[in-house]
DSSP file (Angstrom, degrees, kcal/mol; ACC not computed):
  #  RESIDUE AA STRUCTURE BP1 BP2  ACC     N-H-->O    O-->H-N    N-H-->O    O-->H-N    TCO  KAPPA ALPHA  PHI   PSI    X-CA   Y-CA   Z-CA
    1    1 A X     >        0   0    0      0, 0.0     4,-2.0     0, 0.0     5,-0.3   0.000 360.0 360.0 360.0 -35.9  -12.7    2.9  -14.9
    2    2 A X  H >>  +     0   0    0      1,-0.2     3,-4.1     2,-0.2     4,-1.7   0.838 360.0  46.0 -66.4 -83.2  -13.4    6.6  -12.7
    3    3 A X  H 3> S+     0   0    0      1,-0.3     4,-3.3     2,-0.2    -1,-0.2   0.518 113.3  45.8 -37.3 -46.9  -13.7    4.3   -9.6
    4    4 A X  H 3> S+     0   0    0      1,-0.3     4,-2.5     2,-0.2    -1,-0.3   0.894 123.3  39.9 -69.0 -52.6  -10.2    2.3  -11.0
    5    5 A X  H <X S+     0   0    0     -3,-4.1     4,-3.8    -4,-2.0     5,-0.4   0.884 117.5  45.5 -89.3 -41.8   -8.7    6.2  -11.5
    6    6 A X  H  X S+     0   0    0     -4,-1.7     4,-1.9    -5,-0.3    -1,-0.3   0.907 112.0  48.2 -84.1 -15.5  -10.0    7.8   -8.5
    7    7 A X  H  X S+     0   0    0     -4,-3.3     4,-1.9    -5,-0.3    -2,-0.3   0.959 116.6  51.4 -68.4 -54.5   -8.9    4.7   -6.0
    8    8 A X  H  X S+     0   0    0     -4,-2.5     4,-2.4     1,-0.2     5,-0.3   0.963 111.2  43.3 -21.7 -76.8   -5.3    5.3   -8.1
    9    9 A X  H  X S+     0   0    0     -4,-3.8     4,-1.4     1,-0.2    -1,-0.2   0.785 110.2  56.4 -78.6 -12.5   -5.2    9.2   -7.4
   10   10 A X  H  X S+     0   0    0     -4,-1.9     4,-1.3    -5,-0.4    -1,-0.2   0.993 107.9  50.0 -48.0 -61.3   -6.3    8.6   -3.4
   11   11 A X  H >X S+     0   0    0     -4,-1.9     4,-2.5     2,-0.2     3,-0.6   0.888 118.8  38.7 -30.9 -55.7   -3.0    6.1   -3.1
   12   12 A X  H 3X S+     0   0    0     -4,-2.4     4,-1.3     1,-0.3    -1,-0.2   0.976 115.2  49.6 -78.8 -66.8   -0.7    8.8   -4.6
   13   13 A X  H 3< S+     0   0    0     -4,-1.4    -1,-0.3    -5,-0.3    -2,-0.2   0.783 106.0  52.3 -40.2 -23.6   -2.1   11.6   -3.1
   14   14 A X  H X< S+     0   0    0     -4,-1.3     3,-1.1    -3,-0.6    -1,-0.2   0.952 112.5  53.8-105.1 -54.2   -2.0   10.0    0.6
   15   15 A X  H >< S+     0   0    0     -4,-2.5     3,-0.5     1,-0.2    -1,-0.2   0.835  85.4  94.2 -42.7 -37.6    2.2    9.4   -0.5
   16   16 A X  T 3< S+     0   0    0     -4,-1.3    -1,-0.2     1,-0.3    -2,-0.1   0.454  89.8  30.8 -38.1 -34.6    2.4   13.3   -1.4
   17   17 A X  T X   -     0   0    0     -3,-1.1     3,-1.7    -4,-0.2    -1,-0.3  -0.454  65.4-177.8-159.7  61.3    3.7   14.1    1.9
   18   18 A X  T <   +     0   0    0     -3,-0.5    11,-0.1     1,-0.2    10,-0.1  -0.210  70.0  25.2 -47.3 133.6    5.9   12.1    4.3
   19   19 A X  T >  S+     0   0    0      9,-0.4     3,-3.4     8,-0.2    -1,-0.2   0.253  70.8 132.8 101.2 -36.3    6.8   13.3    7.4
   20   20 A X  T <  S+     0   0    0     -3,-1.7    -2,-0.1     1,-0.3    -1,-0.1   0.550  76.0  28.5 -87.5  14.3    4.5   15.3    7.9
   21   21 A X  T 3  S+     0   0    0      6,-0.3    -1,-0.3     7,-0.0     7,-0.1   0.506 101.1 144.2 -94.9   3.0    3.3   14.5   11.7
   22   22 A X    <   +     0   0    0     -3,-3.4     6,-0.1     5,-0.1     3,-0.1   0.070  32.6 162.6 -82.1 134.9    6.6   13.7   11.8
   23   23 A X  S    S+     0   0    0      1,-0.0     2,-0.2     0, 0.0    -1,-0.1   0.827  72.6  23.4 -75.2 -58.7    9.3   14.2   15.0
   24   24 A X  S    S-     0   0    0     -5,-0.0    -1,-0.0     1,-0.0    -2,-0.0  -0.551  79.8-114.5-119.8-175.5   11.6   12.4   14.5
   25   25 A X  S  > S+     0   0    0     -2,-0.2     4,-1.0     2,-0.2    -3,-0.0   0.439 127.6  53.3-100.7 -15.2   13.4   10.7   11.3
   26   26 A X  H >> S+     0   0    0      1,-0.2     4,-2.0     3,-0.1     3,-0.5   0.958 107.7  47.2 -67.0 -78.4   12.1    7.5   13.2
   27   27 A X  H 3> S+     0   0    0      1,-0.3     4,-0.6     2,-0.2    -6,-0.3   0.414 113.8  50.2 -25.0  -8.1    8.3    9.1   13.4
   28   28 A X  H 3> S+     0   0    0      3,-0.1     4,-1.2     2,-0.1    -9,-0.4   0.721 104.6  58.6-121.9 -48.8    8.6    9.9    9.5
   29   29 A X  H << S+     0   0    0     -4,-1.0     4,-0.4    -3,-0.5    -2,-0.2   0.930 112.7  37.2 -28.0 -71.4    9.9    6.2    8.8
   30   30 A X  H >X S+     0   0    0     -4,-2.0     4,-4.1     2,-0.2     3,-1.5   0.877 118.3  48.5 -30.0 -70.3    6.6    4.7   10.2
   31   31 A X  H 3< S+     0   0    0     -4,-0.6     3,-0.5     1,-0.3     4,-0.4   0.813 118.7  41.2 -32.6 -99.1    4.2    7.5    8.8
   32   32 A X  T >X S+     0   0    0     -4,-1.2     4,-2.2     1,-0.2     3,-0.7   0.430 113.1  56.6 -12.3 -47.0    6.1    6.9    5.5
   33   33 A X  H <> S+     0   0    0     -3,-1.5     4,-2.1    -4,-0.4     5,-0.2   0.986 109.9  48.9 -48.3 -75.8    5.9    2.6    6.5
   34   34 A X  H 3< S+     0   0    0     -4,-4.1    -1,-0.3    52,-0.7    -2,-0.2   0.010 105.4  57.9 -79.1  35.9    2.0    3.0    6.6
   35   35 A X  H X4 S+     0   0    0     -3,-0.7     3,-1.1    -4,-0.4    -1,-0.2   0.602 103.3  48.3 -30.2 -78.9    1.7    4.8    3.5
   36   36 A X  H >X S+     0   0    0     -4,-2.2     3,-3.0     1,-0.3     4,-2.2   0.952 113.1  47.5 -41.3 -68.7    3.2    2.4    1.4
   37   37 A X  H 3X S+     0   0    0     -4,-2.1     4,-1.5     1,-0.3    46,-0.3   0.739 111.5  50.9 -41.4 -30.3    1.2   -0.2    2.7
   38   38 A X  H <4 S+     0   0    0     -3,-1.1    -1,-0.3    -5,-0.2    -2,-0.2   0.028 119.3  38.0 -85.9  20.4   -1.9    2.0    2.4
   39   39 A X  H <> S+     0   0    0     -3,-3.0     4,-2.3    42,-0.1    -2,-0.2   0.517 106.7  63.1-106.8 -63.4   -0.8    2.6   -1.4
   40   40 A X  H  X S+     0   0    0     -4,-2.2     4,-0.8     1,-0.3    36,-0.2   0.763 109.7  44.7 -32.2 -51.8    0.3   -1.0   -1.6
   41   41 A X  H >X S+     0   0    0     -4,-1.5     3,-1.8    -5,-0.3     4,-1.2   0.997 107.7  52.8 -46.1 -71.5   -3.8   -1.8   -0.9
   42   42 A X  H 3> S+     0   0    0      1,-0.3     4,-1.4     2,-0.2     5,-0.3   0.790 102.2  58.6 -52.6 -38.2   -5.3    0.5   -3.0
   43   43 A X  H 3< S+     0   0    0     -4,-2.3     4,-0.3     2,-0.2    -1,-0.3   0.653 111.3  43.9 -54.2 -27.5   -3.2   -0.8   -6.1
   44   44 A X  H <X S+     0   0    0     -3,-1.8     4,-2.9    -4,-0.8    -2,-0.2   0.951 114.2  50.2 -71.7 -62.0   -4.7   -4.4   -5.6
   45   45 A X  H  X S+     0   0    0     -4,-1.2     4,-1.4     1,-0.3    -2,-0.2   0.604 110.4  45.7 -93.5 -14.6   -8.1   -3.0   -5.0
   46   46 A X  H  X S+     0   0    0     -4,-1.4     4,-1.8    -5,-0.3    -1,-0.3   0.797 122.2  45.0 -83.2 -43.9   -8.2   -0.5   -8.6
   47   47 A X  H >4 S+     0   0    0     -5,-0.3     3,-1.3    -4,-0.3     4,-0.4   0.995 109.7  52.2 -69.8 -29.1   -6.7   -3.9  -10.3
   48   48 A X  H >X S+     0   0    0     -4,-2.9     3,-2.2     1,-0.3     4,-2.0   0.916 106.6  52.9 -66.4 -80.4   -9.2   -6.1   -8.6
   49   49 A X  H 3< S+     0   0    0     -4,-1.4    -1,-0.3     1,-0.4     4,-0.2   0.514 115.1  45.6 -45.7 -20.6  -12.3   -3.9   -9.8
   50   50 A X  T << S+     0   0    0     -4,-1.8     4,-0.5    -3,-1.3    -1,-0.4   0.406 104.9  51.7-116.9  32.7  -11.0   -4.2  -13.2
   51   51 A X  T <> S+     0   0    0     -3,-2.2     4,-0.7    -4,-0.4     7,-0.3   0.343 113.2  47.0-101.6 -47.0  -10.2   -7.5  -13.5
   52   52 A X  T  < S+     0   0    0     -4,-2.0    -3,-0.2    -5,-0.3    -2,-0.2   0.687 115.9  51.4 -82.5  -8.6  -14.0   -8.4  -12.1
   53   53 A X  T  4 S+     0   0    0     -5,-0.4    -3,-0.2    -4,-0.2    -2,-0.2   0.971 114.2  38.5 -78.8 -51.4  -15.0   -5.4  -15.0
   54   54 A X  T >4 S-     0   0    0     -4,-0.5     3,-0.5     1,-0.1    -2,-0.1   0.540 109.1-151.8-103.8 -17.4  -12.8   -7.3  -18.1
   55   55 A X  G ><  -     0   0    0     -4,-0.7     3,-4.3     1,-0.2     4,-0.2   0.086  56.8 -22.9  52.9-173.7  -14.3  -11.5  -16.4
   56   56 A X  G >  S+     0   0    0      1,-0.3     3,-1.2     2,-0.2    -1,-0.2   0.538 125.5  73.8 -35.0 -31.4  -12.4  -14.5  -16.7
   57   57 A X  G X  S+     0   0    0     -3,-0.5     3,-0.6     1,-0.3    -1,-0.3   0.657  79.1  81.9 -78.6  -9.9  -10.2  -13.5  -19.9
   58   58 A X  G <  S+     0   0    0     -3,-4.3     8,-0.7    -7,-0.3    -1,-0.3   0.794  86.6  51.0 -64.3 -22.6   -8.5  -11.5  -17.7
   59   59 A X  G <  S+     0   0    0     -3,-1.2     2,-0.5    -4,-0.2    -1,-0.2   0.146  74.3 125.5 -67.6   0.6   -6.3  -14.6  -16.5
   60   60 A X  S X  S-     0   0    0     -3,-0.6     3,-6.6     1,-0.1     6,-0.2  -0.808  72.1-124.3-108.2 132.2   -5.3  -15.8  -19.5
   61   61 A X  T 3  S+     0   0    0     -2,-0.5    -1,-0.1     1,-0.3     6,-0.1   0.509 114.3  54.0 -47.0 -30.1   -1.5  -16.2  -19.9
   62   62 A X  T 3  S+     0   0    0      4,-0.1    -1,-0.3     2,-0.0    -3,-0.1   0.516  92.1  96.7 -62.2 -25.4   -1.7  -13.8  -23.2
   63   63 A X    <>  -     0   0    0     -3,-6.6     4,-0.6    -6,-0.2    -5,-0.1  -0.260  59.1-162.7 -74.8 148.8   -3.5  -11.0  -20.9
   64   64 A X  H  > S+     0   0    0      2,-0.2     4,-1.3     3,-0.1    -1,-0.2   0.715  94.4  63.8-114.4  -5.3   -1.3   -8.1  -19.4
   65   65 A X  H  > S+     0   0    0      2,-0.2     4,-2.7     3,-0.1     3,-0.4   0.962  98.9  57.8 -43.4 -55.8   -4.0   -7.2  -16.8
   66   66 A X  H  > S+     0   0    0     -8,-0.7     4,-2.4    -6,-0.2    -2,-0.2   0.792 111.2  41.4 -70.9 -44.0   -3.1  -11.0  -15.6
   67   67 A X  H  X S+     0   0    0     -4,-0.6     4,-2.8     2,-0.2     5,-0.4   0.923 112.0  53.7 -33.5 -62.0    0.7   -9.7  -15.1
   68   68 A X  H >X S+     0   0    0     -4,-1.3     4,-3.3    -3,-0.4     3,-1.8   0.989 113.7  54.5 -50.1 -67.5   -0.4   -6.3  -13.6
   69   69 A X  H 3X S+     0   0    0     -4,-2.7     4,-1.6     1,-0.3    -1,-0.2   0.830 111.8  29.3  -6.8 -86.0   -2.3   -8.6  -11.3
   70   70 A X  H 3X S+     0   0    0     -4,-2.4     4,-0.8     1,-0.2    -1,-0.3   0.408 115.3  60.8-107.5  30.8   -0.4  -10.7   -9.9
   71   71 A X  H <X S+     0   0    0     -4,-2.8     4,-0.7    -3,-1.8    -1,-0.2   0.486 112.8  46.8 -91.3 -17.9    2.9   -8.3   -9.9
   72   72 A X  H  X S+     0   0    0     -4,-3.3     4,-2.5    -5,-0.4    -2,-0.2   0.833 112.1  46.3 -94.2 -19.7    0.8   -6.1   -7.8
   73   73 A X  H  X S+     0   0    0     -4,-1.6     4,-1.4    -5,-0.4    -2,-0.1   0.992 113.5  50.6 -54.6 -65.4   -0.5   -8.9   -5.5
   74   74 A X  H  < S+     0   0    0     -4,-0.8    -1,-0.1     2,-0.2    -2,-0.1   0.748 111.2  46.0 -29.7 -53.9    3.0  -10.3   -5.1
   75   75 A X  H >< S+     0   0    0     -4,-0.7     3,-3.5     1,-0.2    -2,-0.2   0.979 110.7  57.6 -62.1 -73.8    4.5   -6.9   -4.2
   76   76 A X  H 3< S+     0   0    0     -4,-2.5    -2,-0.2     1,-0.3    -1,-0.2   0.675 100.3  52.7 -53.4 -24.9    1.7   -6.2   -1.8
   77   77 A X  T 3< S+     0   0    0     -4,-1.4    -1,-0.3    -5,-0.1    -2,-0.1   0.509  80.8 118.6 -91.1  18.4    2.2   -8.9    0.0
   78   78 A X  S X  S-     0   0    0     -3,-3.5     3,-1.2    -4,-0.1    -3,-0.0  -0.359  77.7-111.5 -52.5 134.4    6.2   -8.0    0.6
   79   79 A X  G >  S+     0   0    0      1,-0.2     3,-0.7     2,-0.2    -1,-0.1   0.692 117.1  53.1 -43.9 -27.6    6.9   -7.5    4.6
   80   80 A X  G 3  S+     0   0    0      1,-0.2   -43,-0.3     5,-0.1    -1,-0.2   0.239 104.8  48.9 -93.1  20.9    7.4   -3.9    4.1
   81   81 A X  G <  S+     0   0    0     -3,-1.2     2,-0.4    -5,-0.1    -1,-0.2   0.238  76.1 124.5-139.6  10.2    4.2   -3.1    2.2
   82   82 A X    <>  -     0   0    0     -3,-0.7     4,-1.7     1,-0.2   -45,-0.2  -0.731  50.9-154.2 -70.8 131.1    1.6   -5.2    5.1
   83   83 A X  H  > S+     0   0    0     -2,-0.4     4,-1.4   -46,-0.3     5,-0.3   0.986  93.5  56.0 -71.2 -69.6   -0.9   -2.2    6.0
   84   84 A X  H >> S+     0   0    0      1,-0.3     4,-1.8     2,-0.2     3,-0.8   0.755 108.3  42.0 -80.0 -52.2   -1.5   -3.8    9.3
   85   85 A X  H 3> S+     0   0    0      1,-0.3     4,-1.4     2,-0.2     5,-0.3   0.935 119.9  50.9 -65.2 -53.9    2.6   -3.9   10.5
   86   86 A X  H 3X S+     0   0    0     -4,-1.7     4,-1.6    -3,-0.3   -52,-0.7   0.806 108.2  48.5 -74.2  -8.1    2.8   -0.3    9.1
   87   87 A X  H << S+     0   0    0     -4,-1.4    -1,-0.2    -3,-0.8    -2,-0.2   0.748 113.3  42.8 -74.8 -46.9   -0.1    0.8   10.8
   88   88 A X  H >X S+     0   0    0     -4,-1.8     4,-3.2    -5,-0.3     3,-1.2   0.987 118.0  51.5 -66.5 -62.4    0.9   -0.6   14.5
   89   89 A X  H 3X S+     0   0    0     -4,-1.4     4,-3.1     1,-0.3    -2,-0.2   0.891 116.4  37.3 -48.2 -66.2    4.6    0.7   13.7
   90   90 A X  H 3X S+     0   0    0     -4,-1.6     4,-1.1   -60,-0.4    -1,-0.3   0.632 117.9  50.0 -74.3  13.5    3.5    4.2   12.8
   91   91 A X  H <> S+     0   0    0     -3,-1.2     4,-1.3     2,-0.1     5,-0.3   0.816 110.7  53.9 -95.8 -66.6    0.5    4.3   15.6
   92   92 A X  H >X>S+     0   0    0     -4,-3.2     5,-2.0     2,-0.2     4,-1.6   0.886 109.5  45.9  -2.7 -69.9    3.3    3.2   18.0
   93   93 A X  H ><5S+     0   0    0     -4,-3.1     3,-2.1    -5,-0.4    -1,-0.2   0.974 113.0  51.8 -57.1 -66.3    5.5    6.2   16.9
   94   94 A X  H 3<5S+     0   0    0     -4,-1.1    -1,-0.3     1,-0.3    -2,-0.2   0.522 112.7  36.8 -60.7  -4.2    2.8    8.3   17.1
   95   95 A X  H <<5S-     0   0    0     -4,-1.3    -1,-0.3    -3,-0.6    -2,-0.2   0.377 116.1-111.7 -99.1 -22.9    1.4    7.5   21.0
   96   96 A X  T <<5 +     0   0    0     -3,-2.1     2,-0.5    -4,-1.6    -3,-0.2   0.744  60.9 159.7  47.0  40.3    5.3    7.1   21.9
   97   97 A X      < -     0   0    0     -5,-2.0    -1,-0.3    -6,-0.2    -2,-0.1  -0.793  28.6-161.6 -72.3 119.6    5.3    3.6   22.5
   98   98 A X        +     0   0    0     -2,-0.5     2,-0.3     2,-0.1    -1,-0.1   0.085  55.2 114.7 -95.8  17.9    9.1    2.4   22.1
   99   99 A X        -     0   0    0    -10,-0.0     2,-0.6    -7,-0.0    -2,-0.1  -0.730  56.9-158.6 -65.9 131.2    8.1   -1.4   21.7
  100  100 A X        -     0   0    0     -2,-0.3     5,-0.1     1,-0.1     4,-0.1  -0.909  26.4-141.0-134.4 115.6    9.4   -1.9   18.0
  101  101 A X  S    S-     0   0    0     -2,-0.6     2,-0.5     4,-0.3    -1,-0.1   0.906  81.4 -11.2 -42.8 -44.1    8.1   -4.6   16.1
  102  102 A X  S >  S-     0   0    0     -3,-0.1     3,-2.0     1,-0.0    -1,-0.1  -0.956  70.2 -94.8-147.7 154.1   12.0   -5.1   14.6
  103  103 A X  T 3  S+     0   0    0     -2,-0.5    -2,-0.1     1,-0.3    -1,-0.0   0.815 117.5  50.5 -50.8 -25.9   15.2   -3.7   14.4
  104  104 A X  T 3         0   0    0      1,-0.1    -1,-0.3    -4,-0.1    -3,-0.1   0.493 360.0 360.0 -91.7  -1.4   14.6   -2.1   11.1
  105  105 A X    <         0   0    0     -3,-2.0    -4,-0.3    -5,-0.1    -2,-0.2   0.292 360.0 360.0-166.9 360.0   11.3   -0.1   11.7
């Protein structure tokens, strides 16, 4: 459970503060982009460690760890919450490469 709590208060702490290498409101997007996704991780990887802590019973349709699961899997795998696409986009921004994966980001 500390590992579960302290992978939790990394995620939130790393959100705390958008912007802040930030230049532009473009530069702040990104940063902000690869955040989520780097939250987005960390929320899988606190559920996954207790989901291998609680075994197999976690999966059973009656469980709400089995919800938590796979509503946090499901989100993470949303296009705006891939760590690797928010990662290029804000590395991009920062290096001031103008190649943009998409119109939105």
């Amino acid at each position: 459970m500390g590992e579960v709590l302290a992978e939790a208060d990394a995620s939130a702490s790393w959100l705390v503060v958008p912007g802040a290498t930030g230049s532009s409101w473009m530069g702040a997007r990104a940063e902000f982009r690869a955040r989520l996704g780097y939250a987005a991780q960390q929320v899988v990887e606190a559920l996954t460690i207790l989901v291998d802590a609680h075994g197999g019973g976690s999966f059973a349709e009656s469980s709400q760890l089995q919800q938590y699961w796979r509503d946090a899997n499901t989100a993470a795998r949303h296009a705006g919450l891939q760590p690797t696409v928010g990662y290029e986009v804000y590395g991009k921004s920062i290096l001031g490469v103008p190649e943009r994966i998409s119109f939105t980001v």
